[in-house]
N, C-alpha and C positions, 0 to 999 in steps of 0.2 A: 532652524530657519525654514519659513513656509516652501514649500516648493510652488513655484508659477507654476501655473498650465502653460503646456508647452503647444505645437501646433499650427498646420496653416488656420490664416483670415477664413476662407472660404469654408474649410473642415466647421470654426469656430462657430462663424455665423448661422451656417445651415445647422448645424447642432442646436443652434438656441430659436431661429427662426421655425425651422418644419414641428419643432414637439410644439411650439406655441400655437401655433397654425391646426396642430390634429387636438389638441385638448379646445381648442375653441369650437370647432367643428364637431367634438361630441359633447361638449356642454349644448352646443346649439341642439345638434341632433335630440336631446337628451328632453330638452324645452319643448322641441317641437312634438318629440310624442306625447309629452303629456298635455300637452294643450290638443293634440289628439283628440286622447284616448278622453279628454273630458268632454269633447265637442262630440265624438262619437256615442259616449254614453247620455250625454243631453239629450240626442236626436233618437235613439231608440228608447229609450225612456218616454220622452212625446210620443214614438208611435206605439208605447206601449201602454199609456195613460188614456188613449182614445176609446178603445174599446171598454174599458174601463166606466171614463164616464158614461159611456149606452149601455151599458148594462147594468148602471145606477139609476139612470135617469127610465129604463124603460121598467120599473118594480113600479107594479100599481096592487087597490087595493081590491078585491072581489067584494061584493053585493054584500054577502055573510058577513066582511072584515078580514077575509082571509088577504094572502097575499098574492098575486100572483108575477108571469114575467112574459113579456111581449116583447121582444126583443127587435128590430127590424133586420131587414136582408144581410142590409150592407153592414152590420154588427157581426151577422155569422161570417158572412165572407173574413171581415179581419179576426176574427177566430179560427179561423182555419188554419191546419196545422201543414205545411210544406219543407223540403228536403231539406234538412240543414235547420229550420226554423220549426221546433214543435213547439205549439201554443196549450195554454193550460189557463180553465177559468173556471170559477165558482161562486155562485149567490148565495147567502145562508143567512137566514131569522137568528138571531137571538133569543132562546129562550132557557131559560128565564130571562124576564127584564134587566137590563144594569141598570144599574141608577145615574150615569153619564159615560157615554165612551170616550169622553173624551181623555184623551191618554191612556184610557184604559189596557191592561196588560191582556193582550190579544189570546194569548196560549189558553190563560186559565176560564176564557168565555166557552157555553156551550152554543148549542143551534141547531137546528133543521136546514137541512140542503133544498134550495128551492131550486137550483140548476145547476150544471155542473160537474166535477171530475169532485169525489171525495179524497179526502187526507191530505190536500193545497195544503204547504204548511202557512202559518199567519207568522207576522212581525209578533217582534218584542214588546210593541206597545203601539195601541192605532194615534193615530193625529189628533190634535189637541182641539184641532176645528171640522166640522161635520164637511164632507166635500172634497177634505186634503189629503195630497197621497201622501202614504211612507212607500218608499222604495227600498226593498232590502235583496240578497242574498240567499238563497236556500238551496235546499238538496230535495229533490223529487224523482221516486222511482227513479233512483241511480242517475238523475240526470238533474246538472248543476243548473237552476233556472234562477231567472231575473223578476224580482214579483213586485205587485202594486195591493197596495190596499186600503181600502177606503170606506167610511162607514157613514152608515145616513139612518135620523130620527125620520117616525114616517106614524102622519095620523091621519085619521078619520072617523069625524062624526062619535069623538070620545076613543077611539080607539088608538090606542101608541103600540106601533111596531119600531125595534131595530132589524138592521140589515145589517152586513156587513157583503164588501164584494171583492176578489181576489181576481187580479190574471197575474199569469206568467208566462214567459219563453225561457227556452233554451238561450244558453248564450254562445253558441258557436258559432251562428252567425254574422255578431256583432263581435265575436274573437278573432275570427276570419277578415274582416275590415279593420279590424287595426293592425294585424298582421302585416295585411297587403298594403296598408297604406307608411308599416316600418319599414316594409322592403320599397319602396317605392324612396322613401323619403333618407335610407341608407343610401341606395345606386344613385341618388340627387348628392347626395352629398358627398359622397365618393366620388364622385364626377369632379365636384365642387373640390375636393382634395387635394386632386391629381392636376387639377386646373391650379390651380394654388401653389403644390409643390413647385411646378416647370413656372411658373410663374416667378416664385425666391429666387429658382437656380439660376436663370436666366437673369432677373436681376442682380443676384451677386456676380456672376459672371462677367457680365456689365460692368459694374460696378468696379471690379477690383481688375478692369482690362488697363488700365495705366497703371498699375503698380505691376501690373506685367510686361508691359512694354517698360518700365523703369528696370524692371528686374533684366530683365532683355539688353537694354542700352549697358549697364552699367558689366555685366558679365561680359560681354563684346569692347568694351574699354580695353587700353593696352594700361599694361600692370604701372606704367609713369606718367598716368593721364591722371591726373589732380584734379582737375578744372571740378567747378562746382555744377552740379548737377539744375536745368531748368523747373523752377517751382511753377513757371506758367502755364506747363503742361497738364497737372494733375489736379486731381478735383482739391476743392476747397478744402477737403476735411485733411488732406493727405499734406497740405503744404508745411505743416509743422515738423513733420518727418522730415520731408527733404528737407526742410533747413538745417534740421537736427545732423542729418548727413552730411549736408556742406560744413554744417561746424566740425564737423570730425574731421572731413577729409582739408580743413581748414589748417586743424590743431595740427596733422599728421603730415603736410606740407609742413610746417613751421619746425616741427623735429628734425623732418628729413634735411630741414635747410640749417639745422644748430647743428645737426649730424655732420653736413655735408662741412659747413664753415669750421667746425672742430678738425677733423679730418685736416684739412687743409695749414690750419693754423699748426697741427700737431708737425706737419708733413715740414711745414716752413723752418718748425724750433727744433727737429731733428734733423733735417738737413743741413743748415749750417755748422751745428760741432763734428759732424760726418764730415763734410768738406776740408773743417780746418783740423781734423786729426787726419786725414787722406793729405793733405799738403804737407804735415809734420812729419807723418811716414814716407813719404817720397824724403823729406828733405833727412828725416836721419839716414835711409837708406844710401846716400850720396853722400852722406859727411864721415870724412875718414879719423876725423879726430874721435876719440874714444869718449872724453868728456862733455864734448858739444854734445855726441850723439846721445849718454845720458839724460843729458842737462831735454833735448828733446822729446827724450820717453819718458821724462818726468813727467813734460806739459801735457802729453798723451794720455797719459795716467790719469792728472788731473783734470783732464778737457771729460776724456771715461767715465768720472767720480757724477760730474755735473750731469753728463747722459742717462747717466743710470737713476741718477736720482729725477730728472727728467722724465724716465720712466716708467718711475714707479709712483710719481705723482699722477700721471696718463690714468697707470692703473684703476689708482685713488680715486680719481675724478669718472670715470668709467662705472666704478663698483658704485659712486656714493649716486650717481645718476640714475641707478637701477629704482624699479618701484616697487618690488616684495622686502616687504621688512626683515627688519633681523630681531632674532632672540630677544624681547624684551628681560629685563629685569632690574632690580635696585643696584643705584652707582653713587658713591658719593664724591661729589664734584672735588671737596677738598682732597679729600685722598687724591686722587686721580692726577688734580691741579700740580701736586706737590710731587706725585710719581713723574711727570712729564717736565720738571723744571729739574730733578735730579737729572733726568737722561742728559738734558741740554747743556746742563752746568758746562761739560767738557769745552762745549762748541763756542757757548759763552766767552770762555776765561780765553780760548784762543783768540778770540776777537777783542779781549782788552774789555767786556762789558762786566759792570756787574749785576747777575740776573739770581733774584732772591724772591721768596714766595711769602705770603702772608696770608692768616687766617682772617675773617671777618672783623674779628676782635683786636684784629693787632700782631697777634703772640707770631714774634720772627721763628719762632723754634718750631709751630705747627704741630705740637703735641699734642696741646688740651682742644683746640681748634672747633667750632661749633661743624658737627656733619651736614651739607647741604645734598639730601637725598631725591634723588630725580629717577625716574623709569626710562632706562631706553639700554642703545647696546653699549655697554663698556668701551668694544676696540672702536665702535666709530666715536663716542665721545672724545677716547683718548687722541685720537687721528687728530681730531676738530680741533682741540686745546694744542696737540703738536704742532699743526700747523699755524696757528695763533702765534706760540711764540718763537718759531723758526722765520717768522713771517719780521716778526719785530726784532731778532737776531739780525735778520738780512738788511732790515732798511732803516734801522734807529740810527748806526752808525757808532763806528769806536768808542770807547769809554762813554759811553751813556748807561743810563741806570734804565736796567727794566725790573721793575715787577709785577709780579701772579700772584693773584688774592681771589677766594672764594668765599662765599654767603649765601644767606639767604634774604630775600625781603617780599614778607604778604607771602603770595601764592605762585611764586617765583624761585627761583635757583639758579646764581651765576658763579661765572668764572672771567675774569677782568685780566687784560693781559695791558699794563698800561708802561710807554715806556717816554724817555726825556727828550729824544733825537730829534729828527731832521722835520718828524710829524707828515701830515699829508693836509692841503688845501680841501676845506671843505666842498669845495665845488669838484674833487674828483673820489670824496669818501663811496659815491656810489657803483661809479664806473670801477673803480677796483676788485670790485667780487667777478665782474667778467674774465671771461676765460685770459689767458695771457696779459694780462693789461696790468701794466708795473704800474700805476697812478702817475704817469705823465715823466718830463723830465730829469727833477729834481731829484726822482727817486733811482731813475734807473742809472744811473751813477756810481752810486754806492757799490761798496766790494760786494761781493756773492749776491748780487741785483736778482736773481732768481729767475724761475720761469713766469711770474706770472700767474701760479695754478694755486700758491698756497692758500688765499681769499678764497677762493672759487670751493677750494672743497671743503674748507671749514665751513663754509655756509651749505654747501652739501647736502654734510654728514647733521649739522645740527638742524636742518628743515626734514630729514629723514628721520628725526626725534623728535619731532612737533616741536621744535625751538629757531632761534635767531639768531642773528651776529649784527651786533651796535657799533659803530665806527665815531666816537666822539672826542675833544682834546683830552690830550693826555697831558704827564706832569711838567713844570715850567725847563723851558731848557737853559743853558748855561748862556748860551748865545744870546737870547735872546729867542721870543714865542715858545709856542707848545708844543709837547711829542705828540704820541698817537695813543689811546686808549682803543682797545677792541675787548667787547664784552659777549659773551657766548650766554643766550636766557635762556631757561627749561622752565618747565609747570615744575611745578614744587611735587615730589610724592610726600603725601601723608599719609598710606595707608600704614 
């Protein structure tokens, strides 16, 4: 079986709300440098593309066709190399001629230096178009620089020069801004956090403050306050709880009240044979005749016989009310049917009935008998069927015929306990399973009229084996109308 998580609401929630809350905050975080680190690399790349093109645009050609480089002021000034920011640039001829730069693999060109720092390293291949940067990565003099480069066709007067132009910087300065702008944009969102956190807490705390006060109310309740708890107090979400609540503590008034009503009823049917054996021992106690006084501790005897068995019906009805199951395992109803009508026989022939068992098929003898195999417990099965026909012993009435038959049909398995007597009026077949309830009148009449209990726990013990008890006419009687049939169903075992 899964095991639940177990757990307060509050533990639960902030468990699932704060990790949701810090993985969002560093995906965010996570976005935001890099939209950064691209907008920071955009912006020094532009100022690092400026001087660049001035120092394309200022190569002109000399009188001869040489080349030369006029650079203006304000081109050296952003060349100039400052603390943290050292700058690096180069102008250089081609020569020999290529035959297009375009794309051309930058490494394996030579050239002449017309201004500049020697050994700039060049890209992997210049621009496809005359004017456009590549911007790559390299290592100079031990120092990681950020480089441009860009190449331009250059004539005059029949004469074709290439060019090619190189700058670069360091990039500690532009490593240094994104740095400070991660730490800037972490303590923003660590702020944004910690705002956030006390923010969940505060709302669950909120949040779950009337299932506190419910918890509060209901702990301060005295231990016999039933009453149903108010659903109008608590938020919307929570009202199906309380209801769920009320329905228990609904159910558990309802027990307490078949609890209290049994009790009472038990109290009632043990009190009067206590009374009338307390009236018969006073009265033998005063009677000097020897025989009378026997003839008294007979009725004693037998008022005892009735109590005990009163008893141990209590018992019965107590035990089959419980809700942990018992022992399952395979029972065959026939067997069973036929073991509980031998006990009876005795009780039977005293009373003048005759009570005889039959198989499915017929067979009076119950030897060859079809097996009807059901899953549950033996002793309450056999209880349920004792009580069946000690029930029809009691109220069929003298020389009537009973018989016990078992079978199977479909996905079924019974035991029929049908007899010819005095029968019961349909319109009390149902009130007869309650507790003490002799079926009115008619019945309670009859010699050994009983407690009342034996309905009650045959249906019990066979609802504590996923089965039923059927109350329908039985065989025709001699009088005139019908006995009583009472049927005991189980699921059929097929395994």
């Amino acid at each position: 079986m899964t095991q639940k998580p177990r757990g307060s609401i509050r533990f639960w929630l902030l468990a699932l709300l704060i990790p949701g809350i810090i993985t969002l905050l560093l995906i965010d975080s996570w976005n935001d440098y890099d939209a950064l680190k691209a907008v920071t690399e955009e912006v020094y790349d532009s100022a690092l593309l400026e001087p660049a093109k001035v120092l394309e645009t200022s190569v002109e050609f000399n009188p001869d066709g040489t080349l030369r480089i006029d650079p203006p002021f304000y081109a050296q000034v952003m060349l100039e190399s400052r603390a943290g920011n050292r700058k690096y640039f180069r102008v250089e001829e081609v020569a020999p001629l290529a035959l297009s730069l375009a794309g051309a693999p930058a490494r394996q060109l030579k050239g002449n230096t017309l201004l500049g720092m020697h050994g700039l390293p060049r890209p992997e291949a210049l621009a496809d178009n005359e004017g456009m940067p590549v911007f790559y990565n390299a290592m100079y003099r031990n120092d990681e620089v950020r480089m441009v480069a860009l190449w331009r066709d250059l004539h005059y007067e029949g004469v074709h020069r290439q060019v090619i132009v190189l700058v670069g910087e360091s990039i500690d300065m532009r490593l240094r801004t994104q740095q400070e702008a991660w730490r800037l944009g972490l303590f923003r969102d660590g702020r944004m956090l910690i705002l956030a956190v006390l923010l969940v807490w505060f709302s669950v705390e909120w949040a779950l403050r009337p299932l506190s006060e419910l918890r509060r109310e209901i702990k301060a309740r005295a231990v016999d306050n039933l009453m149903p708890l108010d659903a109008d107090q608590v938020p919307h979400e929570v009202v199906p709880l309380v209801k769920a609540v009320n329905h228990h503590i609904d159910l558990y008034r309802r027990v307490l009240d078949k609890q209290a009503q049994f009790l009472a009823d038990a109290s009632h049917q043990l009190r009067t044979p206590l009374a009338i054996m307390r009236t018969q021992a006073q009265y033998a106690k005063r009677e000097p005749d020897i025989d009378r006084m026997r003839e008294t501790l007979g009725a004693i005897i037998a008022q005892l016989g009735r109590t005990s068995r009163l008893t141990e019906q209590l018992l019965s009805l107590a035990h089959a009310s419980r809700n942990d199951m018992a022992p399952q395992a395979r029972v065959d109803l026939n067997a069973l049917a036929r073991e509980v009508v031998l006990q009876y026989l005795p009780l039977a022939r005293e009373r003048h009935q005759d009570l005889g068992w039959v198989d499915d098929g017929g067979d009076a003898d119950g030897q060859d008998g079809a097996q009807a195999w059901v899953l549950g417990s033996d002793a309450e099965l056999h209880e349920s069927i004792a009580n069946l026909v000690h029930n029809a012993i009691n109220h069929a009435g003298e020389g009537c015929t009973i018989t016990v038959s078992a079978g199977v049909a479909q996905d079924q398995a019974w035991v029929s306990v049908c007899d010819n007597g005095v029968g019961l009026d349909p319109s009390l077949r149902e009130s007869v399973f309650m507790r003490f309830d002799r079926g009115g009148s008619a019945r309670k009449g009859m010699r050994g009229g009983g407690s009342g209990l034996g309905l009650a726990i045959a249906l019990a013990y066979a609802e504590r084996n996923r089965g039923t008890i059927v109350l329908q006419d039985g065989d025709p009687c001699p009088g005139g109308g019908v006995g009583l049939c009472a049927t005991l169903k189980l699921p059929r075992y097929t395994g």
